[in-house]
C-alpha positions as CSV (number, residue, x, y, z in Angstrom):
1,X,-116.3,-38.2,-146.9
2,X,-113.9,-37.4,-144.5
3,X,-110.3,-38.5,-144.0
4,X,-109.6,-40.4,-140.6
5,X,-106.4,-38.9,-139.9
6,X,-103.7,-42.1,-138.9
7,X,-103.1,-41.3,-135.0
8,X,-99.1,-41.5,-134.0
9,X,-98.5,-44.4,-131.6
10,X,-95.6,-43.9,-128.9
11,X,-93.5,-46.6,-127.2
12,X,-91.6,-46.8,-124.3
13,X,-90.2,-50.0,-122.7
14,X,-89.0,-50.7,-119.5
15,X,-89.0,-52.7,-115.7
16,X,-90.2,-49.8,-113.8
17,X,-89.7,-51.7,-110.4
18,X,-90.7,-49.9,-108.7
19,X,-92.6,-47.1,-110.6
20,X,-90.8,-43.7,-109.1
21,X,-91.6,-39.9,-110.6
22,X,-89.0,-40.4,-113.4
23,X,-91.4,-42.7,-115.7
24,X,-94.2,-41.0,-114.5
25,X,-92.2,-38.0,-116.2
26,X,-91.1,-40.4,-119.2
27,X,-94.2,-41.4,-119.8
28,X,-95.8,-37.7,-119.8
29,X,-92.7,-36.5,-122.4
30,X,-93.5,-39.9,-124.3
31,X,-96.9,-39.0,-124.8
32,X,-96.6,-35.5,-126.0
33,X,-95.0,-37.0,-129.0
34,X,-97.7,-38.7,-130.6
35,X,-101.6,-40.1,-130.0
36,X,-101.3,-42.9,-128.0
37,X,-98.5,-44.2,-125.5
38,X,-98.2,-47.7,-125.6
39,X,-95.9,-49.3,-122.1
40,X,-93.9,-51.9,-123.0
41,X,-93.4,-53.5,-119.7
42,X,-90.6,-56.2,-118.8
43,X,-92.1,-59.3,-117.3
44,X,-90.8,-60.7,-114.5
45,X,-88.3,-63.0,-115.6
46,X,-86.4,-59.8,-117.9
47,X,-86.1,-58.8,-113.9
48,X,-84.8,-61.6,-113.0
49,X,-82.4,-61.9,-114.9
50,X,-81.5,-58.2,-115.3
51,X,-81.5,-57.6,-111.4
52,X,-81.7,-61.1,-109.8
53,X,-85.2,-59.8,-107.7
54,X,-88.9,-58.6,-108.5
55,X,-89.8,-55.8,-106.2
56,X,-93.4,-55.8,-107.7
57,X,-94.6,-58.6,-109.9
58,X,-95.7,-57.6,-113.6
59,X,-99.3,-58.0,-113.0
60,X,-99.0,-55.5,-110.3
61,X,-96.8,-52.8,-112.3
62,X,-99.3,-53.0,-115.2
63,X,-101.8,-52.5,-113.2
64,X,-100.1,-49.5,-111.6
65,X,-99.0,-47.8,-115.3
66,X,-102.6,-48.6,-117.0
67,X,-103.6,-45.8,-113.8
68,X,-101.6,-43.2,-115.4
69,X,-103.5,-40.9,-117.5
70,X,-100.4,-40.5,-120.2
71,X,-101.0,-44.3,-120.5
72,X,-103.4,-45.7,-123.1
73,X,-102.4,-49.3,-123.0
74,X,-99.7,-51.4,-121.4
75,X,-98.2,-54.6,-122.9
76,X,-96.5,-57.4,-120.8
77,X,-93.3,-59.1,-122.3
78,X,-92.9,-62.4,-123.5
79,X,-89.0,-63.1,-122.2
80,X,-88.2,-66.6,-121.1
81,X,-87.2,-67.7,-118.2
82,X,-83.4,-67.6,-118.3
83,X,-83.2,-65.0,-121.4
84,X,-79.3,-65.9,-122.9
85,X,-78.2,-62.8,-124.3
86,X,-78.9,-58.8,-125.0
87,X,-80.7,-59.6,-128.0
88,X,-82.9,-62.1,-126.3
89,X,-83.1,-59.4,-123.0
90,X,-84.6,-56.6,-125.9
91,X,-88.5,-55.9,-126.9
92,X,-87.8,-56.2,-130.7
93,X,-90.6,-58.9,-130.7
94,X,-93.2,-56.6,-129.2
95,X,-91.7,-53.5,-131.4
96,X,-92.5,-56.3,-134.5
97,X,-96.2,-56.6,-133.6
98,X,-96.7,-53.1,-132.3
99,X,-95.3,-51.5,-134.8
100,X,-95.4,-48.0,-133.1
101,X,-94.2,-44.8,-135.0
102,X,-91.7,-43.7,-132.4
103,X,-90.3,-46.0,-129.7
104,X,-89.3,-43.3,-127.2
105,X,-86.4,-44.1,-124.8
106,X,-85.3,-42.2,-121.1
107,X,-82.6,-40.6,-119.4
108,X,-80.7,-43.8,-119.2
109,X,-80.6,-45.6,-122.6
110,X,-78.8,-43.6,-125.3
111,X,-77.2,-43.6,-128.8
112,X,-74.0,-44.8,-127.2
113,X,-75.7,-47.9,-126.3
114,X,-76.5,-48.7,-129.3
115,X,-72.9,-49.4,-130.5
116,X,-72.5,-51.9,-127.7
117,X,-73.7,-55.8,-129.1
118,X,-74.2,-56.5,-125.5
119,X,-76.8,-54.0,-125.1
120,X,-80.7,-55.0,-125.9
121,X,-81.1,-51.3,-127.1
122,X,-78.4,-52.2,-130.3
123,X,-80.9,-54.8,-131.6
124,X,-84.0,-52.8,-130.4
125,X,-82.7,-49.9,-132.9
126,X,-82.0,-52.1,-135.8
127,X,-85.3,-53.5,-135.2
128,X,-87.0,-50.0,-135.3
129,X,-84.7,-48.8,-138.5
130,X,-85.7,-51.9,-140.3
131,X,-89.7,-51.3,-139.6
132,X,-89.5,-47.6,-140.1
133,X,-90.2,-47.1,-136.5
134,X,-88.7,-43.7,-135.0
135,X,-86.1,-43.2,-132.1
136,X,-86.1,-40.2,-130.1
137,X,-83.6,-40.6,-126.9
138,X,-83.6,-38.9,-123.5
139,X,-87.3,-38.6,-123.1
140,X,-88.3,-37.1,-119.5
141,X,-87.1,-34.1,-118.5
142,X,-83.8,-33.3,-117.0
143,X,-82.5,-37.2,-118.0
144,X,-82.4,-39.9,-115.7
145,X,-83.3,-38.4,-112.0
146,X,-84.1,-41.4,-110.3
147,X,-83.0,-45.3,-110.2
148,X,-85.6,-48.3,-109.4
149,X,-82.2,-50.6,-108.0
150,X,-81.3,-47.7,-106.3
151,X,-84.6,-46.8,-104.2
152,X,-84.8,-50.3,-103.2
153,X,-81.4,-50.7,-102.1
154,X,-81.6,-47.4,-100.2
155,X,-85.0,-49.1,-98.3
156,X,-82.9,-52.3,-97.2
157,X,-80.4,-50.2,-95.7
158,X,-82.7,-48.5,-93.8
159,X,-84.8,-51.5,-93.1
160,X,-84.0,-53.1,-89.8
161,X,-83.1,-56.5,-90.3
162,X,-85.4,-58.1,-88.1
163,X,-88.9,-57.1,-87.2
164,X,-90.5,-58.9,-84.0
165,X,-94.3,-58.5,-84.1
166,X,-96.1,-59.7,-81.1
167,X,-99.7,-61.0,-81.6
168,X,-101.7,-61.7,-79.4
169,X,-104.1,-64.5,-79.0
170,X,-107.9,-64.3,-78.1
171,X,-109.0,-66.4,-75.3
């Protein structure tokens, strides 16, 4: 009888709001590194408190990531409402029950986070060393290229700040 061989599940984690070309990138390098890529995706109230907005709600980024070819399956956070510190803000619990091999991070989390108690990523790695789970850092190539915050700002300041639409009525 023949051996299944054990396929290599991949992690990433992230808000992606919105989406731009440097997950889609992230998500591609992630993938290359094992079997399956697995999206852990920030709900809406980790953007909340992380930027004070939601550009797209979490049922609409999932929806938008499961698209991706790289993707095999995406998983929605469980933060509550008002999450009260960095190790509340991490994805330890989903890292617990996923239990990937590697949990694959991009241009703009790195090993110098991890010394930081006020960064998620410090209790995300001690999460991953205590289950065995594999880092690998600066996944995507050519590191960060592109920010979410950014993209939207840049839209509001090119947004005017009023639009007048005239509609008019059938008689």
């Amino acid at each position: 009888m023949q051996e299944q061989m054990k396929k290599t599940v991949v992690a990433v984690s992230g808000g992606f709001d919105p989406l731009h070309p440097g997950h889609v990138r992230m998500f591609h390098d992630a993938k290359k590194l094992g079997d399956e890529l697995v999206v852990i995706l920030n709900n809406d109230n980790w953007l909340y408190k992380k930027k004070g907005y939601v550009f797209m709600n979490e049922r609409e980024r999932k929806e938008v990531i499961k698209a991706i070819k790289y993707v095999d399956q995406v998983v929605i956070t469980n933060h509550p409402k008002d999450p009260k510190d960095a190790k509340a803000m991490g994805v330890s619990k989903e890292l617990k029950e996923l239990k990937p091999d590697i949990f694959a991070n991009g241009g703009d989390r790195d090993e110098k986070n991890a010394a930081n108690l006020n960064s998620s990523l410090h209790w995300d790695i001690k999460t991953c060393a205590g289950l065995g789970i594999k880092m690998v850092f600066n996944v995507g190539h050519g590191g960060k290229i592109q920010s979410s915050s950014a993209l939207v700002d840049q839209a509001m300041r090119k947004a005017p700040r009023k639009i007048a639409v005239k509609v008019k009525s059938k008689r």
